[in-house]
C-alpha positions in Angstrom: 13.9 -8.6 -11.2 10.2 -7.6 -9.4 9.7 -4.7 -7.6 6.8 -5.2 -4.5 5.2 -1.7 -4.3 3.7 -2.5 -0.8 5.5 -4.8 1.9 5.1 -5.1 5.7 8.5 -6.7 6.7 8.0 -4.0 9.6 5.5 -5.3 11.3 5.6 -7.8 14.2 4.9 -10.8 11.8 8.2 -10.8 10.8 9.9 -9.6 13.9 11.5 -13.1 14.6 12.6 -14.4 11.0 13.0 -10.6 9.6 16.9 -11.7 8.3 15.8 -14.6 6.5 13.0 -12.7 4.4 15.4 -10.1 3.2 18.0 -12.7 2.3 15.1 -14.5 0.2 14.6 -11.6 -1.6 17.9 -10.8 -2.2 18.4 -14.0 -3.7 15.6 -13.7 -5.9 16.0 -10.2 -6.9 13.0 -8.8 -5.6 12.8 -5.3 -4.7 10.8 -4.0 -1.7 9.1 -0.8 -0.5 8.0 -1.7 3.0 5.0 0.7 3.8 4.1 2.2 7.2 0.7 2.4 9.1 1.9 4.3 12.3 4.5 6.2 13.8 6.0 3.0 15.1 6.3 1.3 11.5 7.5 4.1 9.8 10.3 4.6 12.0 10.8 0.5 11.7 10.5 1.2 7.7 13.7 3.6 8.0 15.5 1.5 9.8 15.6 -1.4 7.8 16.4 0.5 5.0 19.3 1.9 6.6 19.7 -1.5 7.9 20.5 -3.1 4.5 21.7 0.4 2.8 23.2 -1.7 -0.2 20.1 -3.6 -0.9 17.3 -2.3 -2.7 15.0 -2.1 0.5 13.3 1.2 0.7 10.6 3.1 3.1 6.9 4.8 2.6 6.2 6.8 6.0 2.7 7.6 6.8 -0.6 7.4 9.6 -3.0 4.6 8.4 -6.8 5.9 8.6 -7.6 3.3 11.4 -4.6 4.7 13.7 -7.0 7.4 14.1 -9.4 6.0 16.8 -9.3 3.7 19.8 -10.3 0.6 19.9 -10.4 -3.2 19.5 -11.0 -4.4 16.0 -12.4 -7.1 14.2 -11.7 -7.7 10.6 -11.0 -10.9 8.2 -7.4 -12.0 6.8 -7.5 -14.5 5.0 -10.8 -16.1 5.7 -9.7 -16.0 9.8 -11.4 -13.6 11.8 -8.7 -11.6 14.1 -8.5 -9.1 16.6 -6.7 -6.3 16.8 -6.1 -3.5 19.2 -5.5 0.3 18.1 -4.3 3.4 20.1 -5.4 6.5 18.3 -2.2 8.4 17.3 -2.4 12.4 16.4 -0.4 13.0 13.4 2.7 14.8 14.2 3.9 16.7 10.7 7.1 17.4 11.8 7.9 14.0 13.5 6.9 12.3 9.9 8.4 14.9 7.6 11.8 14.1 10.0 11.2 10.5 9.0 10.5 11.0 5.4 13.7 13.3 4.9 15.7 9.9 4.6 17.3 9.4 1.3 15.1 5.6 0.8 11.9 6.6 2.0 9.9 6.9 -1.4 6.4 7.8 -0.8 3.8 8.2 1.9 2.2 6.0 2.7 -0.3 4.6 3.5 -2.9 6.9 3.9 -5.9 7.2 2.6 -9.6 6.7 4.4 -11.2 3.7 5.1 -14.6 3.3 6.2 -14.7 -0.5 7.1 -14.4 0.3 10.3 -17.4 1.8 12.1 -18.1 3.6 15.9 -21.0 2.3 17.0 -23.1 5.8 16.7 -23.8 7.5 13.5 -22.8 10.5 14.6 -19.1 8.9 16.2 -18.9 7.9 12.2 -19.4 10.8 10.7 -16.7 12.5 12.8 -14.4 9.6 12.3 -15.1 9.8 9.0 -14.3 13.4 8.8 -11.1 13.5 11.0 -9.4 10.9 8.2 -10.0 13.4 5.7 -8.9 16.4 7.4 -5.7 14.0 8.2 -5.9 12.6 4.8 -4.8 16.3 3.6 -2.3 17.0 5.9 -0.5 13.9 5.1 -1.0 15.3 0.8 0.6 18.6 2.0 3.8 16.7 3.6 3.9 14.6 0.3 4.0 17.9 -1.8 6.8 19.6 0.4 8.8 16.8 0.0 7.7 16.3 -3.6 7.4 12.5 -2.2 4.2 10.1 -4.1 1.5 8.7 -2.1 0.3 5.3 -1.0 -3.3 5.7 -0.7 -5.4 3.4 1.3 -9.1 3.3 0.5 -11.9 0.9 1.7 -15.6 1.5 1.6 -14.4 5.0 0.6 -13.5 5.8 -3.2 -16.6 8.6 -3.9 -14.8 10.2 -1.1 -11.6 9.6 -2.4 -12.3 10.9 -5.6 -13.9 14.1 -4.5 -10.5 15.1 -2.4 -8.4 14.2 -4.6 -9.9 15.7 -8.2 -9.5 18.9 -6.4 -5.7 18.5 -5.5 -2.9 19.4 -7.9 0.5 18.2 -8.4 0.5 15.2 -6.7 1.7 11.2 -7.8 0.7 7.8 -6.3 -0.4 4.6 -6.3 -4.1 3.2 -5.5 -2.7 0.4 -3.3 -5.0 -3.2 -3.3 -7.4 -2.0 -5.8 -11.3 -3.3 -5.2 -13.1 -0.5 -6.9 -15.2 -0.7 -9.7 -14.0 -0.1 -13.4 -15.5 3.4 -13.1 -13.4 4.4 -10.2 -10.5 3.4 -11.7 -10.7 4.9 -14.6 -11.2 8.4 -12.4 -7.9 7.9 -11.0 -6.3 7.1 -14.5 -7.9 10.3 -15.4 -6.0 12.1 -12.9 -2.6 10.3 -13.2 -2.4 7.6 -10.7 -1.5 3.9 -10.5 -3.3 1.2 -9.9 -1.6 -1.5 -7.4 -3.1 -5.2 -7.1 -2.7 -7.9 -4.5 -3.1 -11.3 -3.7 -7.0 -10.2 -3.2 -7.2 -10.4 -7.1 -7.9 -14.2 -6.3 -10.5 -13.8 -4.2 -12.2 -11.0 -5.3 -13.1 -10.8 -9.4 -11.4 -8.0 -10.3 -10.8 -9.3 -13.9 -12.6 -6.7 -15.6 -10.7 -3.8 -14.0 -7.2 -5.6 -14.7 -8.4 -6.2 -18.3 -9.0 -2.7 -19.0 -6.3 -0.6 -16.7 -3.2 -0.3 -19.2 -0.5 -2.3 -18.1 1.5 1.1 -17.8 -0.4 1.9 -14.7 -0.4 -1.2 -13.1 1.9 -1.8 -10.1 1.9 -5.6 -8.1 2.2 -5.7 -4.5 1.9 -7.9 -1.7 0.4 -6.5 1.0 2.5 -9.2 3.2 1.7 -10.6 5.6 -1.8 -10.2 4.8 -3.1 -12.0 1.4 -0.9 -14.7 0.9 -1.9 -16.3 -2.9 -3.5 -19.7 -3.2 0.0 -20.9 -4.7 1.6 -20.9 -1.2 -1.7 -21.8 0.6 -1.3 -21.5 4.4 1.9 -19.4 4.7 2.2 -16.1 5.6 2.8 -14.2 3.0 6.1 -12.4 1.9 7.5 -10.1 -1.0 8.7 -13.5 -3.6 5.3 -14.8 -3.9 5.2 -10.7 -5.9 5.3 -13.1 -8.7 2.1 -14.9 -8.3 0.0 -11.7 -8.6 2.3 -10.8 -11.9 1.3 -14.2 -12.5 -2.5 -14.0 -13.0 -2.3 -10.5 -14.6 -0.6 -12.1 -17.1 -3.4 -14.7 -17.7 -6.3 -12.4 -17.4 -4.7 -10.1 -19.8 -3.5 -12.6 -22.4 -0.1 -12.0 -22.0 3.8 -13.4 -21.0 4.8 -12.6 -17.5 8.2 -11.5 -19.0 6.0 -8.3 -20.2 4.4 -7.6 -16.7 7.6 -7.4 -15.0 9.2 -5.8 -17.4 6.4 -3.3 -17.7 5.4 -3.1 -13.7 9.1 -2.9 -12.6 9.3 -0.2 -15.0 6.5 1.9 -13.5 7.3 1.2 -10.2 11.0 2.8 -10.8 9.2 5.5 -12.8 6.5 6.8 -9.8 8.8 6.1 -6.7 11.8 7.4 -8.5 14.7 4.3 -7.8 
């Protein structure tokens, strides 16, 4: 069996063909956490996973750092440039912690801060910049009541990152789609957390971080629909192809795949308690 830490099936990409993803994964024996970015997802998350109650489908609830501001988007997936539209959401504590209450929600997530993403005025960025962290906290407090992990989010932003979090206590999680530099990893190891990789470890060389984060830290992911592996080239992406990314850890760190999944399903169980 694989366990993906970090699935989208509750987002509009799969909307039409939702069913037939699930049943895939089903019949491969691949475990999903589908992970929120809005209000709107994280209610979606929930109800799949009420939706297939007897399948080992679960939920992460949480406000995405770019659901914090209006606007219209650009960004790369994938090497295609793509538009997207956001209306700025005000996190609602009670409205999430009502979500998160269900028995298969897991974690929150994700949150986190990302600075990618830029107002046009210094000034607009440095409020932006200070309103994710201010959310960033609330969303850490909710996780603690609920004694819940975390999915953190983080582009452009790990000095940040650090800073919050090396001054929070009792708190679990997962750096989800790792870039960072061996450095900042090795800051989150320090304080306990997880280090998730995607799909980007092909495009990015992140070798040197996979080669020296313990294998008992590491978690595999998808991202889906976003970072689909070379393997399966011009597909959207979906939780099976999991195996791809457990795939090339394996070769960088000189190893069977048998031990990855063995290893990363364990940790996975371990941190989001299923």
């Amino acid at each position: 069996m694989i366990i993906d830490t970090h699935a989208h099936l509750n987002f509009n990409a799969f909307k039409n063909d939702l069913d037939e993803v699930i049943k895939r994964c089903i019949e491969e024996n691949v475990w999903v956490i589908n992970v929120s970015s809005q209000y709107d997802t994280s209610k979606r998350a929930v109800e799949i996973a009420k939706r297939y109650d007897k399948n080992k489908i679960f939920a992460a609830v949480g406000l995405h750092p770019v659901h914090l501001s209006s606007g219209v988007f650009k960004t790369k997936i994938d090497k295609e440039e793509i538009e997207f539209e956001t209306k700025e959401e005000k996190f609602d504590y009670d409205k999430y912690k009502k979500l998160a209450e269900f028995a298969k929600v897991v974690a929150i997530g994700e949150i986190g801060l990302d600075y990618y993403y830029k107002p046009k005025t210094k000034i607009n960025f440095y409020q932006f910049q200070e309103k994710q962290k201010s959310v960033l906290l609330r969303q850490i407090d909710l996780a603690k009541e609920l004694n819940l992990p975390i999915i953190f989010h983080c582009r452009m932003a790990h000095k940040d990152l650090i800073e919050i979090l090396e001054k929070q206590k009792n708190i679990k999680g997962v750096i989800h789609c790792f870039t960072g530099s061996v450095n900042d990893m090795e800051k989150y190891l320090a304080m306990g957390f997880y280090i998730g990789f995607t799909g980007i470890i092909f495009k990015l060389d992140l070798a040197e971080v996979i080669k020296k984060c313990p294998l008992e830290r590491i978690l595999i992911e998808t991202d889906c629909p976003y970072l689909t592996p070379p393997q399966q080239k011009n597909k959207r992406n979906e939780p099976i192809f999991v195996k791809y990314v457990a795939e090339r850890i394996a070769d960088i760190k000189n190893t069977n795949l048998k031990s990855i999944l063995e290893i990363t399903t364990k940790n996975a169980k371990k941190l989001f308690n299923i």
